[in-house]
Structure formats: C-alpha cells, structure tokens
N, C-alpha and C positions, 0 to 999 in steps of 0.2 A: 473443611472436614470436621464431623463430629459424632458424637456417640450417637448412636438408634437405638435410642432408649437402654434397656436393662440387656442388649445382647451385644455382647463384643463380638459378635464375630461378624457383625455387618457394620459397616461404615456411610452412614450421608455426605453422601460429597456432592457438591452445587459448584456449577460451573458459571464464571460471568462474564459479560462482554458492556462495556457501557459504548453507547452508540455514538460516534462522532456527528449525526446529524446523515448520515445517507443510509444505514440500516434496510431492511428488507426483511431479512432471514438470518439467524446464525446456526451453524450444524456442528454440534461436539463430533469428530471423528476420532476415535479409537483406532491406536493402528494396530490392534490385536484383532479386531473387527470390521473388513470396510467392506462390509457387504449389507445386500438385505435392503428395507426399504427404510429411504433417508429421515424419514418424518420421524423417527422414535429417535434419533438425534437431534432433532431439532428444539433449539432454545425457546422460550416465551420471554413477550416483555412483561414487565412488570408495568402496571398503569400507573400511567402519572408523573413516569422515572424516565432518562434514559438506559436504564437498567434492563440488559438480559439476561434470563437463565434457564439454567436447565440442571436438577437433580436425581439421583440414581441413590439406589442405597447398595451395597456393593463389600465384596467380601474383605474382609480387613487386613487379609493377609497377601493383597492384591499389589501387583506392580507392574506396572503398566507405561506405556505413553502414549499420546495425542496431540490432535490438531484440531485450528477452528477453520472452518470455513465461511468465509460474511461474504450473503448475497449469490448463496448456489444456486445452481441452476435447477437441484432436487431431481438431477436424474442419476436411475440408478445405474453402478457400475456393470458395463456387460463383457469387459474380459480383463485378465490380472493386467495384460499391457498397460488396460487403462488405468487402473489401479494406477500402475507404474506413472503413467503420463499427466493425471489429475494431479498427485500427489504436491507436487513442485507451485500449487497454486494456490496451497494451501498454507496458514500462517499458527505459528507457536504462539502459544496463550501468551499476551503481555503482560496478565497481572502473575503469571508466575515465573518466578525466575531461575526455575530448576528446569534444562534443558541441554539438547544436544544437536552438535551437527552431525547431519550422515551426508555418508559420500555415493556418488552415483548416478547422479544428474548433471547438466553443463553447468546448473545453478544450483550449490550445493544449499541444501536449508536446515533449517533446525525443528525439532520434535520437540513436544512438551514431557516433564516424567510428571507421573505421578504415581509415589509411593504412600501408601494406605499403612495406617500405625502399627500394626504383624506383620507386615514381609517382611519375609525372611533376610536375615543380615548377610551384609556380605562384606563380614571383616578382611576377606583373604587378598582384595582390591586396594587397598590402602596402604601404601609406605608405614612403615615402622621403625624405629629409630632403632638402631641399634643390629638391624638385619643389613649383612651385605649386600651389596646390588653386584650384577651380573655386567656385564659390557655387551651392548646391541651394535652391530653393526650393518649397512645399509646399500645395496647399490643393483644397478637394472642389470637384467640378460636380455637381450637377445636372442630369442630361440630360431636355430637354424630349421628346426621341427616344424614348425607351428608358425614362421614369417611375422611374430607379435614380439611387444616385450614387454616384462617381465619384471616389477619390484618384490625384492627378496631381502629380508631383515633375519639375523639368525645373531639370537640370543645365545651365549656362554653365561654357566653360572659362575657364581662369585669362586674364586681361585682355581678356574681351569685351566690345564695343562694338558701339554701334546705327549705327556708320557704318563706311563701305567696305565690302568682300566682304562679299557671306552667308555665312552657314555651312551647313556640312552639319547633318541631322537625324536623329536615331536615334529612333526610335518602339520602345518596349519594356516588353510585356506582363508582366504580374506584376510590376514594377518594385520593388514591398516588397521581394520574397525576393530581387531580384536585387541593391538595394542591402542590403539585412542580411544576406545571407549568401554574394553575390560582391565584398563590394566595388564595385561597378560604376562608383562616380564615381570609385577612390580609381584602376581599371582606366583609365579615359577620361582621366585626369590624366597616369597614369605612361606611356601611349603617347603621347599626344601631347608630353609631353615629351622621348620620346626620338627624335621623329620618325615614330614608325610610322605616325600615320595623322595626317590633318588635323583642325583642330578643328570639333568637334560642339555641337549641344546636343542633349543626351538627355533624355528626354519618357518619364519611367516612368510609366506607366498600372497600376492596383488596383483591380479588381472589389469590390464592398462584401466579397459574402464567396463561398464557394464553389459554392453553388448558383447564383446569381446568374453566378459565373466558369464555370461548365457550362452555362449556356445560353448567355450574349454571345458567347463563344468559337469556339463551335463554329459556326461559317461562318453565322452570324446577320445576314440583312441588315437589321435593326433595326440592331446594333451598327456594322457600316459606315455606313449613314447619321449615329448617330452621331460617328464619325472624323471621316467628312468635313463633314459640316454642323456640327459645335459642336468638336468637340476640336480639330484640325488648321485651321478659320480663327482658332479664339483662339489657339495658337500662334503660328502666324502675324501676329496681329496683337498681340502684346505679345514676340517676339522675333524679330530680325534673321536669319533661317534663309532656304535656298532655295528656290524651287517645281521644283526639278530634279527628274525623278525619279530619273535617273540618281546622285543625290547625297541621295537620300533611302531610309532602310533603316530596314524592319520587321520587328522579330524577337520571339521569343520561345522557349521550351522546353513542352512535352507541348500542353495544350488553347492554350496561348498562340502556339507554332507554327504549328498548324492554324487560328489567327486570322492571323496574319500575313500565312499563305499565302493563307489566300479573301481580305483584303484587298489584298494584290499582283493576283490574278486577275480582283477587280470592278474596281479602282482601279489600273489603271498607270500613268496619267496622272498618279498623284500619288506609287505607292510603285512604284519601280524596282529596290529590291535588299532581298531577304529573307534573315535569319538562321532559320533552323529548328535547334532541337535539344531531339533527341527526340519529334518532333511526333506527332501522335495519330493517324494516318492510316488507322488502321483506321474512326475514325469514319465512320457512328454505331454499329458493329458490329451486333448484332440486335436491340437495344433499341428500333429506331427502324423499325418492315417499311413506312412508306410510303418511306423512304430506302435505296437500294443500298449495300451494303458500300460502304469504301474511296472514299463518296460524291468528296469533291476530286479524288482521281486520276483518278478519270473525267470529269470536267469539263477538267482539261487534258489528258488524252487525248481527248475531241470536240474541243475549243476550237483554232481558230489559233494559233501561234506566237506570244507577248506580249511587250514589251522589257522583260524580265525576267532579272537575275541571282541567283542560286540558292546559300548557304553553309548546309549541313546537315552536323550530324552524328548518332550515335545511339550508345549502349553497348551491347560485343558482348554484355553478360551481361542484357540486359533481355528476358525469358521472355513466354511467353503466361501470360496469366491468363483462362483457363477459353474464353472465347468468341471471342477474338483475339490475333492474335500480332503486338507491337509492329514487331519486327525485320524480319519479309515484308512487310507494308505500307508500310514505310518504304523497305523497299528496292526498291518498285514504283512507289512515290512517283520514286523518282530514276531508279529504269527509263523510265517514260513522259517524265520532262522529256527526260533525255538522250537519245532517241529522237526529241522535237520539234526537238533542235539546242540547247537553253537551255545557257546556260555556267554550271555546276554545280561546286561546291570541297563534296565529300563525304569526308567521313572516321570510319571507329569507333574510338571509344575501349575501353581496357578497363576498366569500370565498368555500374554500372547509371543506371536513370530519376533522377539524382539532383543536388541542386544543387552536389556537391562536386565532381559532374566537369565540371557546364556551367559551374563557375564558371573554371573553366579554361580550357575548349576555348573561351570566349566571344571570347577574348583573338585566338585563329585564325582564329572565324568573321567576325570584323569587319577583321582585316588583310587576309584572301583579298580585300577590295574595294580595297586597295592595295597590291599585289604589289611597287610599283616602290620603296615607303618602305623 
C-alpha cells in the first residue's frame, strides 16, 4: 500500500504472488465483488521475475477482503450457488498475514483482509482493561419444530441478576461468526460500560450448517414457530429479560437479516426493533417461480403499518451476481418501509457483503436504538 500521489483519498495497493514454477494465471478475487468478467482481476508477470501482480488504486477508507486464485479456469460465475461452490478452492494471500476463517463449508478456509489507512476504526471490538466481561454460556436444542438442531450462546452482562429490572434482549442470527469474528460479547461489554446502551442479554442463534442456514432463514414459518414456541420461551424462562417488544431486537447480516425481518413482520408482538445488514432482500430471486422477486418487500408494502423500528445498513461495493442485485433490493427494502412511515436509521458503508465491515457498523446499528446514551 502507498499514497497516489498528492490525494489521500485513494490508495495503490499491488497485489503479489511469486510463482512456484507451475503458474499460468493468478486472479485477485474480492469477496465484496465476485462477479463480472475475470480478466480485470487477473495479475501480470513481471519479465524476467517470478513475480506476479496486479494493482488498483482504491479508496482509502476501504475495508475489505480477498482471495487468490492460481491457474483458473477464467470462467465466469453464473449463479450465487456457484459462487458458494468455487469459493472453497480458492486460497488466502500468503504474503499477508492478516486473515480469517469462515464457517460454512465441510472445508472450512480463510479469507484475506485488507484494510486501507482511513477505515474506519473499530475500537468497540477490542478488550479493554479495566471493563467487565459478561459470562457466555453455550449449548444445542433440539427443535421438536423444525426436526434440526440448534447452537445457541446467550451472553449476561457483567453483574446480572434474576431480580429487579429486566433486561433488554438481543436475538442474533449466525451468532458463531458474529462472536468469532466481531467480537460481539467483547462489543456488548465495551458499550455498555461506557454508557451507550443498557444492558442486554444477547441470544446468539447457529444453524447446524449452511444448507440448513438457507432454508430456516429465509422467511420460513417452520423456523418462526420455532422462535417462538421453543427458543424465545426457554429464554425467557431461564433468564431475567423483557417481554417488551419495544426493548427487544432482532438482527442479523445477508440470509440472517432477511430472518430477522419476516420475524419482526409475523411476530411484533414479541420483536419490536430489527438490526439488518446486508440482508438478502432480493430473496428468493428466480430460483424459487412459485415465489415473487423481492418476496418480503412486498409483504410490507401490502401489509398495515406494524410497531416496528428499522437499523439497516449495506456496502456500496456489493455487486449483482448474475440473477440479482444486492444493492436495488435493499434499497427498496427501505423505500417501501419509509413510505409506510416506519422510523428507519439506514446507512452505507464503503465495503462489501462482509463480516469485517458488519463487525463494525453493528456497533451503530444497535446504538441508533438509544440515541439519548
């Protein structure tokens, strides 16, 4: 990385691969971006070297991550599945050693980050001495619902007690990835230590695995009845939380979004404030012809006005892949609520579909519910 000349607000970043002696091709893959035609990712050698590269000049306040691919086969991607399926085949930069694993393959792998010198900080992920920690605890259900099971982690904050006030509740899809790679309890500690929000217990919910996470997800009223009949009365009945709905928030990021929100829209009565980011709103795209595009949004655009508050965000840089476009659907999503009257805290980041920038922005979408802290 280095400055572009007299502008900070763009950054030269040069990507490298040195060739072990069987090279072909190498493809910088952006996983903000895996669409489009391959060739404008694709590296050059350098003559005379075994040196490859490939550089961008790219916005400085950028945060992102990638993968390499050596020796593709240069075809382009033609549905998200594959997206899904290629993914796994591909390999994290070795010369950098800032990187993560994601879950959701039988072979789990690792992504490359790359943070650019202005993005934005995200102190609020980070242990601080001196701040209480909260006690996480951990164990499967069983849903007699849904014939699946179920890992469910639910954080207390530091010095909770089964008597006096309830506490507020946070219900939060994919809870694995949000605790292993936002920090998410270490987030719920360091605000409410310094005030920003009251204290919670958070209820990280994990599909067994990812097939399973594509179907419960997406606006499944199996999976709501599960919520409400087996996850949310055991809650309930093993920790001191509110039945407020007003004081109860369900969120999550892409298909865990798109759950949040059909459980906000069947169930108000029990969830009154949703976090979205990145949610999947094109669902079910064309995969699914007894279902309409953009199926949710159309249901709160027929549907009454619900007492519902609304924290969404999305990444400007997150592209169509082949059949839909994340970015239009989302922002039709917020077209129609804001249209019904719903009080909506919308904002885009610059980054892609990724957990390195909702680990950040998560920190906003849960304060917008207490503006006054």
């Amino acid at each position: 990385m280095e400055p572009a000349g007299d502008d900070d607000s763009l950054t030269l970043v040069t990507f490298l691969w040195r060739d072990p002696g069987d090279t072909e091709n190498v493809i910088v893959l952006f996983c903000s971006a895996p669409s489009g035609d391959l060739r404008e990712f694709r590296m050059e050698r350098l003559p005379g070297t075994d040196l490859w590269y490939r550089s961008y000049l790219m916005p400085s306040e950028l945060r992102t991550t990638y993968l390499l691919s050596v020796n593709d086969a240069m075809v382009p991607f033609s549905s998200y599945a594959e997206v899904l399926r290629r993914l796994p085949e591909y390999r994290p930069d070795p010369l950098n050693p800032r990187d993560y694993t994601l879950m959701g393959n039988p072979n789990q792998f690792k992504v490359s980050v790359l943070e650019l010198p202005a993005a934005p900080k995200q102190p609020w992920n980070i242990a601080r001495r001196g701040v209480p920690k909260g006690r996480s605890q951990m164990q499967t259900m069983d849903s007699s619902v849904l014939g699946t099971r179920h890992h469910v982690s639910v954080h207390t904050p530091p010095g909770y007690t089964a008597d006096g006030d309830d506490y507020n509740v946070f219900v939060l899809f994919d809870g694995w990835s949000y605790y292993n790679f936002a920090a998410i309890t270490t987030v719920m500690d360091n605000l409410l230590y310094a005030g920003r929000i009251p204290p919670y217990v958070l209820v990280m919910h994990t599909n067994e695995d990812q097939e399973i996470r594509a179907r419960e997800l997406t606006c499944h009223d199996p999976f709501n009845e599960y919520l409400n009949q087996e996850l949310m009365p055991w809650v309930h009945a093993n920790y001191h939380i509110t039945s407020d709905p007003a004081r109860t928030v369900v969120g999550g990021s892409c298909f865990g979004a798109l759950a949040a929100m059909y459980a906000a829209y069947r169930t108000p009565e029990r969830f009154g404030c949703v976090i979205s980011q990145s949610g999947s709103y094109w669902w079910p795209g064309k995969d699914v012809p007894e279902k309409e595009e953009e199926w949710l949004t159309r249901r709160f655009e027929e549907s009454p006005k619900l007492p519902l508050r609304f924290s969404m965000d999305i990444g400007s840089l997150e592209r169509a892949i082949v059949d839909y476009d994340p970015m239009t659907s989302h922002q039709n999503m917020v077209e129609v609520l804001e249209k019904k009257g719903y009080e909506v805290d919308y904002r885009e980041f610059l980054g892609g579909h990724d957990m390195v920038c909702w680990r950040g922005t998560i920190v906003d979408r849960l304060r917008s519910f207490h503006p006054s802290r």
